[in-house]
N, C-alpha and C positions, 0 to 999 in steps of 0.2 A: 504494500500500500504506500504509494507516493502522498502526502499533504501536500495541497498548494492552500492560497487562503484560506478560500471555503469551503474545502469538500477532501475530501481524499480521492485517487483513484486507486484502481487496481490492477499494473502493470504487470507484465512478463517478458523478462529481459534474457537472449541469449547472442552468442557468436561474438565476434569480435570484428572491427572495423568497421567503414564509412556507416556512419547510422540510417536502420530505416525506418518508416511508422509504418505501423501495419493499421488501419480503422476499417473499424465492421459495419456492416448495415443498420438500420433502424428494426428494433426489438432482437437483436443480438447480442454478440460479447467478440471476445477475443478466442475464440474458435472457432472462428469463421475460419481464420487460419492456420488452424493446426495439422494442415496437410501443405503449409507451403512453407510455413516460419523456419522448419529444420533446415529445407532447401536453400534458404537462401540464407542462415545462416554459418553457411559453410564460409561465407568470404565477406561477411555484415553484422553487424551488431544490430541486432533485430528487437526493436519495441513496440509490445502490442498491448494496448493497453484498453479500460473497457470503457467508454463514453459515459457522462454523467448519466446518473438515471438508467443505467444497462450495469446487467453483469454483476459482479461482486462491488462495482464503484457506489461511492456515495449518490442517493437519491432525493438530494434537498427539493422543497417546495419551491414553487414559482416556476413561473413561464421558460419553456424551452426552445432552444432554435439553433440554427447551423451557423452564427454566428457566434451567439455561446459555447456552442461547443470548439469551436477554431481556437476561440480564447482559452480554453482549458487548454487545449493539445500545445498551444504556444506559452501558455503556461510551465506544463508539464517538460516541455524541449529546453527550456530557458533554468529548471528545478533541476534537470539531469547536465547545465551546461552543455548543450547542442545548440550552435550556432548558424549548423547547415544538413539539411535531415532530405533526404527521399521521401517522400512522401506516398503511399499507396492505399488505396481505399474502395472499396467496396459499395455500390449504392451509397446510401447515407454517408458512407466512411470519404465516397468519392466526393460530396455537396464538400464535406469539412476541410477537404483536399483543397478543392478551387477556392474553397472562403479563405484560406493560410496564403493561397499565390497570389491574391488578391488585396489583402489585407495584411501583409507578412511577406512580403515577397524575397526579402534575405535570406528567411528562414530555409525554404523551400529551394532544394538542388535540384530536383527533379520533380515530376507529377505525374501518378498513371492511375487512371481512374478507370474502373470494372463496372461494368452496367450502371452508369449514375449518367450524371449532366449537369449543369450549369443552371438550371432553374428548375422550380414546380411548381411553377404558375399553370393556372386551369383557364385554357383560353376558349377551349371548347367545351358544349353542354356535356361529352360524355365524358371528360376529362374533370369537369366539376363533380356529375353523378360517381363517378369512379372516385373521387376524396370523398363525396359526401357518406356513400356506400363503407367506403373503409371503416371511417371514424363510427360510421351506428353500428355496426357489427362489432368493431369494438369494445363499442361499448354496452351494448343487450348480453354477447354472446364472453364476452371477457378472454386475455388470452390463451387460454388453454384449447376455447372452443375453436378461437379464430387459428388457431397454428392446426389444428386438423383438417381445416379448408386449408389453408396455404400449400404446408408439406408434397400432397399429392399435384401441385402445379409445379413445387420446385425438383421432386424426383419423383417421375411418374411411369418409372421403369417398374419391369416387377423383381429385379436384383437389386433394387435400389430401398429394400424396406426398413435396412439398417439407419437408412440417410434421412429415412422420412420420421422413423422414432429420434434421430437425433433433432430431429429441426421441431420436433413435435415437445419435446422436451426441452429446449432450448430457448422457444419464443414462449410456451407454455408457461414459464419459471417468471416472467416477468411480473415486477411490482403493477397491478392495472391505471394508477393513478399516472405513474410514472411513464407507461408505455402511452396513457392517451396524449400526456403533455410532447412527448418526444414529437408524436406519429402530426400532432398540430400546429408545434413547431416548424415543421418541415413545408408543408401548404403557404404557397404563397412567395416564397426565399424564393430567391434569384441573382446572380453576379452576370448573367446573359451580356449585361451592356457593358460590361467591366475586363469581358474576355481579353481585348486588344489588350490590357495593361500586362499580361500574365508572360514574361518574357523567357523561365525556364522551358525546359524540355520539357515533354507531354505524350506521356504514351498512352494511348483510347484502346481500350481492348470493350470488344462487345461480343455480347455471344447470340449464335446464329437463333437460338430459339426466348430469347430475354422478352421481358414485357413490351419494352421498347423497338422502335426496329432500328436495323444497322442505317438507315438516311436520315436517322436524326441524329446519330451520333454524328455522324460524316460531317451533317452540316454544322451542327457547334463547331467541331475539329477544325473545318475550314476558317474558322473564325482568329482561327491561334496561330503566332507567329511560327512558331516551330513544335510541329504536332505530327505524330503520323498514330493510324490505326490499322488494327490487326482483329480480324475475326476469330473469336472461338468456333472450336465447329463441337457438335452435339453437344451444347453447351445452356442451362437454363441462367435462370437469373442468380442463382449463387453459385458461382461458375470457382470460386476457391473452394470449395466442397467437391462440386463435378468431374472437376475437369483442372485439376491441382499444377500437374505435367506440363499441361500448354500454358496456364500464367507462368511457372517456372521459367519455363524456357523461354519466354515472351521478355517477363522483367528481370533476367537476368542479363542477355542478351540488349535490354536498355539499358543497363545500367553500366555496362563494360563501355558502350558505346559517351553514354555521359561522363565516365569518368577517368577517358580515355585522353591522349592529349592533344587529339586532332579534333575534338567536338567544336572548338572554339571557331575552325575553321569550316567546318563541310557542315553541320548541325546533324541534325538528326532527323529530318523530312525526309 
């Protein structure tokens, strides 16, 4: 348990050299990635720690949002003296990624962000109905009911039922006060207009079967100075669970490339 002011988190620190943050989804922890963390701590000093209000971290009252939580994680990088951190994040993990390049941009050596995006603005009625729908089910059916609707969307294989008790017990576990302030936090956020300012590298990985599709990602990416994108393939929206091997080899292979000593000149596009 790390203290910053007001709260504690709950980190898990291994490897040794150039630091990375590892950030999970919304109603998650730091096991999202525990099929990549070993990996990539062969040649990284890997922190993965669990967002306010998730996980084993403190769950004060009041209002949440993806700017709070950027504040905690730069917090947290500034409590451990890290002054230049990789940054890698998951959905939700990925919002708190672009809030740091944004808002933090020293902090931030690199950015690769997994099935997430730059805003959750509801610009369409079905895109409203789809938040509106989240947060009542929420909140009638609380999370244990809602992670058994989910599970079967994020591994809906029939080898896959180890994956579905783990995600089923994992969003299951959540405090419900705690999960709805996160989940309402997030509606609405956006750095969309702010992308031009974001001048580190940017790896976009999306996977072929996520909520989202692969031309929205494209088109944020397009928006970034130095950004390239790589598809998952049989890959759902919790794609460090799925499909472990191809973010490995994805963000390891970024990261030689970042911190390599010709990046300055060729980028990474």
């Amino acid at each position: 348990m790390i203290r910053l002011d007001d709260l504690s988190l709950h980190l898990e620190e291994s490897g040794a050299g150039e630091p990375v943050l590892l950030l999970h989804g919304l109603g998650s922890s730091g096991r999202d990635w525990e099929f990549v963390a070993p990996g990539l701590a062969t040649h990284h000093r890997v922190l993965v720690p669990d967002v306010r209000g998730h996980g084993r971290s403190d769950k004060p009252e009041g209002p949440y949002g993806v700017p709070l939580f950027a504040r905690d994680m730069a917090a947290l990088c500034a409590r451990l003296g890290l002054t230049r951190v990789h940054v890698v994040g998951l959905s939700m993990g990925g919002m708190i990624g672009f809030q740091l390049a944004v808002e933090r941009p020293a902090l931030v050596r690199s950015l690769t962000v997994i099935n997430s995006g730059p805003d959750m603005v509801a610009r369409t009625p079905g895109m409203r109905l789809m938040f509106a729908t989240r947060m009542l089910l929420l909140k009638t059916l609380g999370p244990r009911m809602l992670a058994r609707l989910i599970a079967p969307k994020l591994f809906p294989k029939p080898e896959q039922a180890e994956l579905r008790r783990r995600v089923e017990e994992s969003i299951g576990a959540n405090e419900p006060d705690a999960y709805q302030r996160a989940t309402r936090g997030l509606v609405g956020w956006s750095v969309l207009e702010r992308l031009k300012e974001i001048s580190c590298p940017v790896l976009v990985l999306a996977s072929d079967h996520d909520y989202t599709p692969l031309s929205a990602k494209k088109a944020y990416a397009s928006l970034l100075a130095d950004a390239r994108l790589l598809e998952l393939r049989d890959s759902r929206h919790a794609a460090p669970i799925d499909q472990p091997g191809q973010i490995l080899e994805a963000v390891k292979g970024f990261f030689a490339e970042v911190e390599g000593p010709a990046h300055g000149e060729r980028g990474v596009g």
